[in-house]
FIRO-181800 format. One line per field, with one value per residue: x, y, z of N, C-alpha, C in turn; residue in one letter. Coordinates in Angstrom, 1 decimal. Each point is the difference from the previous one (the first is absolute). Layout:
<pts>
n_px = X:...
n_py = Y:...
n_pz = Z:...
ca_px = X:...
ca_py = Y:...
ca_pz = Z:...
c_px = X:...
c_py = Y:...
c_pz = Z:...
type = a:...
</pts>
This chain:
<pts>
n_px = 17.2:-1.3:-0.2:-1.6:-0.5:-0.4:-0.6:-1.1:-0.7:0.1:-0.2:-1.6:-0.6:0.8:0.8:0.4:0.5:-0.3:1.5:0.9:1.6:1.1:0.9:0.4:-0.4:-1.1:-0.9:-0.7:-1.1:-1.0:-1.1:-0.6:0.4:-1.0:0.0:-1.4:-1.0:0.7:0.7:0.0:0.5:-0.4:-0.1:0.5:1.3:-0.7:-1.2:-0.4:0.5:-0.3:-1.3:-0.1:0.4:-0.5:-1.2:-0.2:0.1:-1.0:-0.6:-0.2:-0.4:-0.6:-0.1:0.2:0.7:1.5:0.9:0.2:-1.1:-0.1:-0.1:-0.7:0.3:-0.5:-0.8:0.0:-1.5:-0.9:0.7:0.7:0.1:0.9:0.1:0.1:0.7:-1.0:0.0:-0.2:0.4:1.2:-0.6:-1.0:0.8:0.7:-1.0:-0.3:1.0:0.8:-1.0:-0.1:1.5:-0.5:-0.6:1.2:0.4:-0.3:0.7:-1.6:1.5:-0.6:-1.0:-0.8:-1.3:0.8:0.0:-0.4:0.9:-0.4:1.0:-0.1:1.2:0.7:1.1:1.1:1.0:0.2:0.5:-0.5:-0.7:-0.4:-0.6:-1.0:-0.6:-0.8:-0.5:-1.2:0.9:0.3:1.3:0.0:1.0:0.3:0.1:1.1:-0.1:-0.5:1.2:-1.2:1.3:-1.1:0.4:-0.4:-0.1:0.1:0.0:1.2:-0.5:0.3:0.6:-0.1:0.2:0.9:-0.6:-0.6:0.9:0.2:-0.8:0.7:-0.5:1.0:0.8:0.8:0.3:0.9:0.3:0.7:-0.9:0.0:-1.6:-1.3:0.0:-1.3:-0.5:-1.4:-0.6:-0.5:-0.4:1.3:-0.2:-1.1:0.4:1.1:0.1:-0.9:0.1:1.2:0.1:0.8:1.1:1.1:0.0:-1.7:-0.3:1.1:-1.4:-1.7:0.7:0.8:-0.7:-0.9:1.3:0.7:0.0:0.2:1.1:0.4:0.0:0.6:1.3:-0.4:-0.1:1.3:0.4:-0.6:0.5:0.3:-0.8:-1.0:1.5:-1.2:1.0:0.4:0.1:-0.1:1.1:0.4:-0.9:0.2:1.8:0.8:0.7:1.0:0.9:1.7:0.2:0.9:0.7:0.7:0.7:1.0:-0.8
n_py = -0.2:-0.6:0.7:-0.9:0.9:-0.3:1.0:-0.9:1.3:-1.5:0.9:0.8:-0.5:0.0:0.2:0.0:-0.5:-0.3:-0.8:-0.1:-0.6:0.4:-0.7:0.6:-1.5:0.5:-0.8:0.6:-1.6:0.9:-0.5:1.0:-0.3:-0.2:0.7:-0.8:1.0:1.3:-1.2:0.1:1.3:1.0:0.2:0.9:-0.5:-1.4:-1.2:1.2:0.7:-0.8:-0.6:1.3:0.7:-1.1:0.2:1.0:-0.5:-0.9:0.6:1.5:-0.4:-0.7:1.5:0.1:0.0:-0.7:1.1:0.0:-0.8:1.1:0.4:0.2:-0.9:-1.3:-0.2:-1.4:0.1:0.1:-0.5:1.1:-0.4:-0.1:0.9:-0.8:1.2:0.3:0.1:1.6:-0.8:0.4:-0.1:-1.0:-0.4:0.5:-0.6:-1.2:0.3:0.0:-1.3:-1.4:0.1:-0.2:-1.3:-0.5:1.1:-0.4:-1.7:-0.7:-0.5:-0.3:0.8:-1.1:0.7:-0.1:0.9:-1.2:-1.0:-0.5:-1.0:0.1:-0.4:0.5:-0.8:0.2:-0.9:0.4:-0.7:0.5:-0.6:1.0:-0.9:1.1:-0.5:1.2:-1.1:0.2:0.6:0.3:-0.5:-0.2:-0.7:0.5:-1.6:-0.2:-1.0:0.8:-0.6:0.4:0.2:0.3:1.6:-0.3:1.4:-0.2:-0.3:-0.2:1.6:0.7:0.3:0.2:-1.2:0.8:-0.7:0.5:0.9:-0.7:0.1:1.2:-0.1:-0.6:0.5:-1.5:0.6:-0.7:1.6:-0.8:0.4:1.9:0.2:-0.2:0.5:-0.3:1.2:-0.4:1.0:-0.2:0.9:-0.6:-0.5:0.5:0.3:-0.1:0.6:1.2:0.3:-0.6:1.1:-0.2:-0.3:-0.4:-1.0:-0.5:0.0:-0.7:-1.2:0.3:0.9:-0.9:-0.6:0.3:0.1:0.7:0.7:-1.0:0.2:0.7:0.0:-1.4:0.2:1.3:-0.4:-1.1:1.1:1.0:-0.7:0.0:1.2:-0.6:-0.4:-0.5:0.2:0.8:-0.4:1.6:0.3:0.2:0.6:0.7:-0.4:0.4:0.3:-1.0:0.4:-0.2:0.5:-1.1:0.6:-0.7:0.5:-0.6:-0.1
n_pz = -22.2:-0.5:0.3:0.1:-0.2:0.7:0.9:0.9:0.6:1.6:0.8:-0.2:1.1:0.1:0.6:-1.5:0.4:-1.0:-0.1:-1.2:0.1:-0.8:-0.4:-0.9:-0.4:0.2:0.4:0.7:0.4:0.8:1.3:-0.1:0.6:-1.2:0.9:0.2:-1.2:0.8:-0.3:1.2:-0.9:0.9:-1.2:-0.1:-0.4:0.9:-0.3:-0.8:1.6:0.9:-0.6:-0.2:1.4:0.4:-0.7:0.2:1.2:0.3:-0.9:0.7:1.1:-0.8:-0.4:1.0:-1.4:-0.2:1.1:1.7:0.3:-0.8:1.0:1.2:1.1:0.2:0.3:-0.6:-0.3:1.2:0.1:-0.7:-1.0:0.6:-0.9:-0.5:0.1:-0.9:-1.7:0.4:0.6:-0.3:-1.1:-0.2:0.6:-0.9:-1.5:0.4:0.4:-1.5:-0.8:0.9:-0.3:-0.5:0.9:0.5:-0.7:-1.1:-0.1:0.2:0.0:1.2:-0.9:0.7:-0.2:0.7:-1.0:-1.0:-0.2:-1.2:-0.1:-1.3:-0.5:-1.4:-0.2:-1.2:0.5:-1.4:0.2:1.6:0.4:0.6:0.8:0.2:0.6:0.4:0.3:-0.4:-0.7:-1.4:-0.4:-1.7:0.4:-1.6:0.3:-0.9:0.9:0.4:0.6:0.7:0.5:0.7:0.8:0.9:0.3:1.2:1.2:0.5:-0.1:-1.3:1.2:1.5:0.3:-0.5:1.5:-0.5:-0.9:1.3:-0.3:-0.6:-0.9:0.1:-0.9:-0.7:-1.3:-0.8:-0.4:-0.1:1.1:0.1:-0.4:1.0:0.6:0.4:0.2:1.4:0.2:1.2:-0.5:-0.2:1.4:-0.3:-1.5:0.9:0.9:-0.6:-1.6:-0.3:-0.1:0.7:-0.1:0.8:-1.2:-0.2:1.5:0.1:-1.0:0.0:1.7:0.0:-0.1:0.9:0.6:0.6:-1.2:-0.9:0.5:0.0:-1.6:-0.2:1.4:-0.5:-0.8:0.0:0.2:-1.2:-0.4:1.0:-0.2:0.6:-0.7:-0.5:-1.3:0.6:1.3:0.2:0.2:-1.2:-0.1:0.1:-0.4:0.4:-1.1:0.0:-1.4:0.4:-1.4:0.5:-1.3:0.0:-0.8:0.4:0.4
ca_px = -1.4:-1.1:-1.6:-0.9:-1.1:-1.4:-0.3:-1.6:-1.1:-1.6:-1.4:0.1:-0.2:1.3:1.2:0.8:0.5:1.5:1.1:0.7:1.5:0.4:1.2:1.1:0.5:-0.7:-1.7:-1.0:-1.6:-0.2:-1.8:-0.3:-1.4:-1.1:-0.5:-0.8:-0.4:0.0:1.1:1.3:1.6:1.2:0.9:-0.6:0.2:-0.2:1.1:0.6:1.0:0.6:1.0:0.8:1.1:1.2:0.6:1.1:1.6:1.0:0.4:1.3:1.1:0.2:0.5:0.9:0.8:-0.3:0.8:-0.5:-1.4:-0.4:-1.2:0.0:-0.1:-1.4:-0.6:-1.7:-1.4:0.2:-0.3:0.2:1.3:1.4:1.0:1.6:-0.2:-0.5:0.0:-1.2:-1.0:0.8:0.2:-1.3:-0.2:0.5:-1.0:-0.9:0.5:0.1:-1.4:0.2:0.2:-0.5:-1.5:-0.2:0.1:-1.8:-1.4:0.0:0.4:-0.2:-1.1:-0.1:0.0:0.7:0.2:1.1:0.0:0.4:1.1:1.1:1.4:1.0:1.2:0.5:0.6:1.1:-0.8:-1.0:-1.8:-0.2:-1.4:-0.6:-1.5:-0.3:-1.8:-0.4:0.2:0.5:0.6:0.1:1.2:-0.8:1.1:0.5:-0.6:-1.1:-1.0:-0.3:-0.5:-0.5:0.2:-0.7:1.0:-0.2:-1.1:0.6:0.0:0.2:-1.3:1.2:1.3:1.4:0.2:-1.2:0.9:0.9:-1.2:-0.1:0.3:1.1:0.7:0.9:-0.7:0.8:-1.3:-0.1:-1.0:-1.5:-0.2:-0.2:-0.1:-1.4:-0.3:-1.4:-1.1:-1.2:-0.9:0.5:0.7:-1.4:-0.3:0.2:0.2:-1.3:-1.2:0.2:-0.1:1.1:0.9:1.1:0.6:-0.8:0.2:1.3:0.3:-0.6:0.6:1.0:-0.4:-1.0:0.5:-1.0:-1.5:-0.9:-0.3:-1.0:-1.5:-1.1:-0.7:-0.8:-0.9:-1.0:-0.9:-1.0:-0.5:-0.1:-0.1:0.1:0.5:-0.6:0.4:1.8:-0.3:1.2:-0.3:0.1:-0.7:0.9:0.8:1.2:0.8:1.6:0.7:1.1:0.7:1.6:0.3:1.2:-0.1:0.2:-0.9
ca_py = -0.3:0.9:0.4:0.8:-0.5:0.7:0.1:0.3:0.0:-0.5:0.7:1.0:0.1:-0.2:0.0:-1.4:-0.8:-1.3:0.7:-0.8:0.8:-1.1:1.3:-0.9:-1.2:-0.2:0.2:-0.6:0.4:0.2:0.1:0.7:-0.8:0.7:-0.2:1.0:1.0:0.5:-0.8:1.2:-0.2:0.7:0.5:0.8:-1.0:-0.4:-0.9:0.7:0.4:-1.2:-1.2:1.1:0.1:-1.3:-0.8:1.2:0.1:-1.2:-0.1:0.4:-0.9:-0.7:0.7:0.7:-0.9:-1.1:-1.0:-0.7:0.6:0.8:-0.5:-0.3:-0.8:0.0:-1.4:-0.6:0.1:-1.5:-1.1:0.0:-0.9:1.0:-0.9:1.0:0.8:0.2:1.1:0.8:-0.3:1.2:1.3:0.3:0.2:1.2:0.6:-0.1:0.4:1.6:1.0:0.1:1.5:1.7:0.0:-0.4:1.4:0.7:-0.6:-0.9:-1.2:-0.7:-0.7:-1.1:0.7:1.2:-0.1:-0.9:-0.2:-1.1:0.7:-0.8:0.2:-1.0:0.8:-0.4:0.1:-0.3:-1.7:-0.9:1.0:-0.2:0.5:-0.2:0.1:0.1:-0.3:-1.0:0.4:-1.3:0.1:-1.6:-0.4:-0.9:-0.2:0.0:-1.4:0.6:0.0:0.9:0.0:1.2:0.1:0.9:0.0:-0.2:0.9:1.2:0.5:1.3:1.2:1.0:-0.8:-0.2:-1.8:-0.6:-0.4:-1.1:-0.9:0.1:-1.2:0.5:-0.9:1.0:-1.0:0.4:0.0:-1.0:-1.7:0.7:1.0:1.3:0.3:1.1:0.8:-0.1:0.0:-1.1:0.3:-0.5:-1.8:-0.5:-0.9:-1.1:-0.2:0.2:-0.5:-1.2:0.3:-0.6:-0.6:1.1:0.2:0.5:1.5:0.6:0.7:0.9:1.0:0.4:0.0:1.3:1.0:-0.3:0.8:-1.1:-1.2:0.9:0.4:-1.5:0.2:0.8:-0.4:-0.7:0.4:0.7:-0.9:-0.9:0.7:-0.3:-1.1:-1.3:-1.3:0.4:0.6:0.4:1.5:1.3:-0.5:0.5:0.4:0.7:-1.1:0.8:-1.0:0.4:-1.4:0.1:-0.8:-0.4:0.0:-1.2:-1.3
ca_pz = 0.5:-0.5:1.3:-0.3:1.6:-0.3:1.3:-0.1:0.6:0.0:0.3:-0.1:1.6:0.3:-1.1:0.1:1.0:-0.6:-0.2:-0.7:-0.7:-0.7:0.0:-0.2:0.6:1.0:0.1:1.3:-0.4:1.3:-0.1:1.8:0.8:0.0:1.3:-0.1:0.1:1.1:0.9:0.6:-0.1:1.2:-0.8:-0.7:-1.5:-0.4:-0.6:-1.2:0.1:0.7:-1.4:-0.8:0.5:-0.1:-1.7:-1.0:0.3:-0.4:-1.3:-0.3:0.5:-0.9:-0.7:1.0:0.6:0.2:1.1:1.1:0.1:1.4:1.3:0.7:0.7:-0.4:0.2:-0.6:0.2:0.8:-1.3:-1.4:-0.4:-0.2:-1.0:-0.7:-0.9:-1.2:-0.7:-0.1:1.6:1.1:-0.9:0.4:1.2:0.5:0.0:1.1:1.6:-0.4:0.2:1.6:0.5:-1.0:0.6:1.7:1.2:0.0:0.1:1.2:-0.5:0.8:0.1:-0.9:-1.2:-0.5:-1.5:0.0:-1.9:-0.5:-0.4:-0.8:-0.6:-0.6:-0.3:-0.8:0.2:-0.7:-0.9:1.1:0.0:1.5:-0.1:1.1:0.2:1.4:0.1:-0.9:-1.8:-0.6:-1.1:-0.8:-1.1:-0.7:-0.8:-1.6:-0.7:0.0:1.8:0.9:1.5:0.7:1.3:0.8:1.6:1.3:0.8:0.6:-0.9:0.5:1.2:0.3:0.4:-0.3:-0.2:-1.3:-1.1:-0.3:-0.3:-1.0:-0.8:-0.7:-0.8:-0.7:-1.0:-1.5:-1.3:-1.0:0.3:0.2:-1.0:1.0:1.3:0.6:1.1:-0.2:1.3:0.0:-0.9:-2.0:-0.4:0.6:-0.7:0.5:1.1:0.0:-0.7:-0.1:-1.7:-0.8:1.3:0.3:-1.1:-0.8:0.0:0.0:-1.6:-0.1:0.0:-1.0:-1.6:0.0:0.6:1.6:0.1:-0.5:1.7:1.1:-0.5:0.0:1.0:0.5:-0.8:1.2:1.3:-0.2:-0.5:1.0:1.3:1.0:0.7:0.0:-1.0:0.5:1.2:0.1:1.5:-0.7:-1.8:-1.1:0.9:-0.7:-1.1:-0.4:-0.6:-1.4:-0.5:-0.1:-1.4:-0.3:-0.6:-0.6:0.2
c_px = -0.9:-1.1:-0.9:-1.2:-1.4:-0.4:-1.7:-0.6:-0.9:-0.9:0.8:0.1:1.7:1.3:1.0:1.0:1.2:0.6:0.6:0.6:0.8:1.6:1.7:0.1:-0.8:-1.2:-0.6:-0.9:-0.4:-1.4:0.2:-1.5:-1.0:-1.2:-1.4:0.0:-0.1:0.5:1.0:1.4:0.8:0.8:-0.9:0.2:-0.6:0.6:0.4:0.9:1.1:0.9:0.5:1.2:0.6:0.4:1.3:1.0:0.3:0.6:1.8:1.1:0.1:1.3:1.7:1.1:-0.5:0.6:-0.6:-1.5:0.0:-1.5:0.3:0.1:-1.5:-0.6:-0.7:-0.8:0.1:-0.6:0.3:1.5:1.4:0.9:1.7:0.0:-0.1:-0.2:-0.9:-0.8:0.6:-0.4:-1.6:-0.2:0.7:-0.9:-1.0:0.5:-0.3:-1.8:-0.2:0.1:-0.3:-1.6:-0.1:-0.7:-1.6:-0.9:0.9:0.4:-0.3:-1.5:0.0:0.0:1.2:0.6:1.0:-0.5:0.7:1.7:0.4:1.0:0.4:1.2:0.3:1.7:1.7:-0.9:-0.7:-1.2:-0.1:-1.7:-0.3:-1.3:-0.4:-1.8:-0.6:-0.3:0.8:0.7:0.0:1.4:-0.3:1.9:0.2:-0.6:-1.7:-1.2:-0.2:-0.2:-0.5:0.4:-0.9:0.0:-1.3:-0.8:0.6:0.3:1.5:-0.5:1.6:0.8:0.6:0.3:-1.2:1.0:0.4:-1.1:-0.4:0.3:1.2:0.6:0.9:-0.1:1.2:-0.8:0.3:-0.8:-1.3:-0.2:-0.6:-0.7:-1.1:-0.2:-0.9:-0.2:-1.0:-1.2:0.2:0.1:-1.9:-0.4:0.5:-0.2:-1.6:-1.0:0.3:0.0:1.5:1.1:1.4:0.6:-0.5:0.4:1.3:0.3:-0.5:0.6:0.8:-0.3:-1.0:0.2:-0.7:-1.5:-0.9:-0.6:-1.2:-1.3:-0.1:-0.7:-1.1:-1.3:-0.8:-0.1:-1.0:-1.4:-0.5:-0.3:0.0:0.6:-0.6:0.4:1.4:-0.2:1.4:0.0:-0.2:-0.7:1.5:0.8:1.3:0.5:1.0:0.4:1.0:0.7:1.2:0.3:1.4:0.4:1.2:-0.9:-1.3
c_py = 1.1:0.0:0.8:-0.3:1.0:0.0:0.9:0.5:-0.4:0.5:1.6:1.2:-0.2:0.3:-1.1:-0.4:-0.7:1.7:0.0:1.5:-0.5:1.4:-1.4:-1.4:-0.1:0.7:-0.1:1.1:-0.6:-0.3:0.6:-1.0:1.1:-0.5:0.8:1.3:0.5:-0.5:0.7:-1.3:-0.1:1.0:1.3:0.3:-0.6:-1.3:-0.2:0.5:-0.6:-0.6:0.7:-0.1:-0.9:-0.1:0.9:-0.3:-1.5:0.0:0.6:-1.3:-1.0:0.3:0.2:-1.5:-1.7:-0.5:0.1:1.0:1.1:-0.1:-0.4:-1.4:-0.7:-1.3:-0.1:0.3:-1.8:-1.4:-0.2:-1.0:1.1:-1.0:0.9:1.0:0.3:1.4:0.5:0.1:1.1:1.6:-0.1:0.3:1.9:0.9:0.5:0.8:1.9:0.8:0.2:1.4:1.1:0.5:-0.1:1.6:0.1:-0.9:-1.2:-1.6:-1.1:-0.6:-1.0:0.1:1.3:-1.1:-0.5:-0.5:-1.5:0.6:-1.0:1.1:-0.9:1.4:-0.8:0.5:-0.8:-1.2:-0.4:1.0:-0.4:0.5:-0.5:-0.1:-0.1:0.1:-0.1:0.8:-1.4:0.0:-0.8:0.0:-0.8:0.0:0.0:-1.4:0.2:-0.5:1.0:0.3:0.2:-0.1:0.8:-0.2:-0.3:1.1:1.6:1.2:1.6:0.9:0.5:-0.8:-0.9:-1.7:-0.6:-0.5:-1.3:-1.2:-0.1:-1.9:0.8:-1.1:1.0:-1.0:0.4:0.6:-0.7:-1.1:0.6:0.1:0.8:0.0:0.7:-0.3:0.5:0.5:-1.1:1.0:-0.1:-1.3:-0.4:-1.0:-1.4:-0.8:0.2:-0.6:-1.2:0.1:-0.7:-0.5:1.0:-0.1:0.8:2.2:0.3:0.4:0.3:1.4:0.1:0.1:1.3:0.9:0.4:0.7:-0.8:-0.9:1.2:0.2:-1.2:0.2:0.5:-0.7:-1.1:0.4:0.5:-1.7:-0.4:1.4:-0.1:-1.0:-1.3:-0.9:0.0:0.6:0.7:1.1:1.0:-0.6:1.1:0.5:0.7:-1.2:0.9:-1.7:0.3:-1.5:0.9:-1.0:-0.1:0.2:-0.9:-1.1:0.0
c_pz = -0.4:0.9:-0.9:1.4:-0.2:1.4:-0.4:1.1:0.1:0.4:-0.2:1.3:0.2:-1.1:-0.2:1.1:-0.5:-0.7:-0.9:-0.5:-0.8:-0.1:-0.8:0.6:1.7:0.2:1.3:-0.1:1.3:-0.1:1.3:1.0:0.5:1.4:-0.3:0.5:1.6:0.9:0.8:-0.2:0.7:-1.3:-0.9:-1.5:-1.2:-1.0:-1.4:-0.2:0.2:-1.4:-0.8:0.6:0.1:-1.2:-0.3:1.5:-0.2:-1.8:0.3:0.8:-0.5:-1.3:0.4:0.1:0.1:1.1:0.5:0.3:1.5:0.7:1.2:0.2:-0.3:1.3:-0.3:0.8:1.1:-0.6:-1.1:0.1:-0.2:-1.1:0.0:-0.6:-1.1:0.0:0.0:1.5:0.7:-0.6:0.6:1.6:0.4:-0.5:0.9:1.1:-0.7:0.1:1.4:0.7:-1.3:0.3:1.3:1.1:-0.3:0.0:1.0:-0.8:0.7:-0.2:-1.2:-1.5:-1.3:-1.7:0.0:-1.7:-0.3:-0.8:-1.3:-0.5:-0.6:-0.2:-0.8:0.5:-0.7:-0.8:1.0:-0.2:1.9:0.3:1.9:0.2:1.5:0.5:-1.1:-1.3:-0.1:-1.1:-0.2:-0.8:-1.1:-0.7:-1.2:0.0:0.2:1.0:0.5:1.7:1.0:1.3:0.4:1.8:1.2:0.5:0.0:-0.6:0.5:0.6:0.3:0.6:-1.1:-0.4:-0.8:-0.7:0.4:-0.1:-1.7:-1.1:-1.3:-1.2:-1.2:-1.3:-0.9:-0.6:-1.3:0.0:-0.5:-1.5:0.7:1.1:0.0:1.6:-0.3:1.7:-0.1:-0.9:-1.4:0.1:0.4:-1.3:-0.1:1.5:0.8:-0.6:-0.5:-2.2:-0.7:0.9:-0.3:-1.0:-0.9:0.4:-0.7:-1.4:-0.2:0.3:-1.3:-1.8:0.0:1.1:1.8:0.0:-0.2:1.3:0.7:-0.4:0.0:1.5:0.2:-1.0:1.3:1.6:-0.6:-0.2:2.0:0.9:1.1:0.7:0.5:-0.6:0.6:0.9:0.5:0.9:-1.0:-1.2:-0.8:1.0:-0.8:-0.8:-0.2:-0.3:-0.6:-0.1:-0.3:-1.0:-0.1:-2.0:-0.9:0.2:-1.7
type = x:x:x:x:x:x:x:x:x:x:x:x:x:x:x:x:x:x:x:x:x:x:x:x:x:x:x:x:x:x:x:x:x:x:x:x:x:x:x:x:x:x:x:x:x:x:x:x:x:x:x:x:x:x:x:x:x:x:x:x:x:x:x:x:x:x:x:x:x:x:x:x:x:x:x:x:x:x:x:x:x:x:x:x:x:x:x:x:x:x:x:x:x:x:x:x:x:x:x:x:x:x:x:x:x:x:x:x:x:x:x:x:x:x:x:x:x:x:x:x:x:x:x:x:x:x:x:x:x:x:x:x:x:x:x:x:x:x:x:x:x:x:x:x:x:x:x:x:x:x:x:x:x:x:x:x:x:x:x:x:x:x:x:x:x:x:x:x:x:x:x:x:x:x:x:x:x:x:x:x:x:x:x:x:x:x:x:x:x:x:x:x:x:x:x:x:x:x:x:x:x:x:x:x:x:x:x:x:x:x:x:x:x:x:x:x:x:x:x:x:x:x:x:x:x:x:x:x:x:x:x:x:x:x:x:x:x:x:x:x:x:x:x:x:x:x:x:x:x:x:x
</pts>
């Protein structure tokens, strides 16, 4: 597997927020939920820190082996659908419990607000690819027959309970079906899903024939083009962009 990705600062007032790692046969690229300016956290961190720290411990547990998933015990979020066990839901969730306790003694985890993050993962595991998606980033499977699929996840996001993960949107794919796999925060998928400049296929070749920087500068071109969010009405005229594409290279 080949990972390229490109991760952008949308405003200057703030620090990036999205996350993105990549290490031997596995990737996760994180968006911190950017809460306005002076928002009490309850955390003195922050949610830069926040999608950092998850990112870098869910990568290693990812890393750590392929038997039985370490983590706590988990319940879904109320409401959420409880499936069978799937891959990666147990590793995200011990992520979640490990930042939990590495913030719990000096900040307040109980307020509504406390930093929380959008979560994708793929692992490449022997000849299967395993991928997660947790609230609303989005990965597109672009098959060898050159369909393109897009997921993108639910309400429920990464904060400090552990049972988010099992809301997560999961799957396990032959990499003989993939050529590749992208991973997009909601600030790389706006030329489709925002401006309406092309559809999930059109992005999926465009990244790939002109690479993830290409996507971020078309984006930024049409926010500058729409300041004041009148032609694209949006909470952020310019927001963080993180994109890696995962390449298979028999394909």
């Amino acid at each position: 597997m080949r990972v390229s990705w490109v991760t952008d600062q949308g405003s200057p007032e703030r620090l990036n927020e999205d996350f993105v790692a990549a290490a031997p046969g596995a990737v996760v690229v994180l968006d911190g939920c950017g809460l306005p300016l002076g928002t009490d956290l309850g955390c003195v961190h922050g949610t830069a820190w926040y999608a950092r720290s998850l990112g870098t411990r869910l990568l290693a547990r990812m890393l750590d082996g392929l038997g039985p998933q370490a983590g706590p015990p988990v319940a879904p979020p109320e409401g959420a659908h409880r499936p069978a066990r799937r891959p990666l839901v147990a590793r995200l969730a011990g992520a979640i419990a490990d930042v939990a306790a590495a913030h719990r003694a000096s900040c307040d985890l109980t307020v509504p607000t406390t930093p929380a993050a959008t979560v994708l993962a793929v692992r490449l595991r022997g000849d299967l690819v395993d991928y997660l998606v947790l609230a609303d980033s989005t990965i597109l499977l672009e098959r060898v027959t050159g369909e393109v699929e897009e997921i993108t996840g639910g309400p429920y996001y990464a904060a400090a309970d552990p049972g988010a993960a099992e809301a997560a949107i999961t799957g396990t794919v032959p990499v003989g079906e993939l050529r590749r796999v992208l991973m997009l925060t909601d600030g790389a998928t706006r030329l489709a899903d925002t401006f309406g400049a092309t559809g999930w296929d059109g992005l999926a070749r465009f990244a790939a024939e002109q690479g993830p920087g290409a996507v971020v500068a078309r984006t930024r071109e049409a926010e500058r083009s729409d300041p004041q969010g009148r032609r694209w009405p949006r909470r952020k005229i310019h927001d963080d962009a993180t994109l890696a594409i995962c390449a298979f290279p028999h394909s």
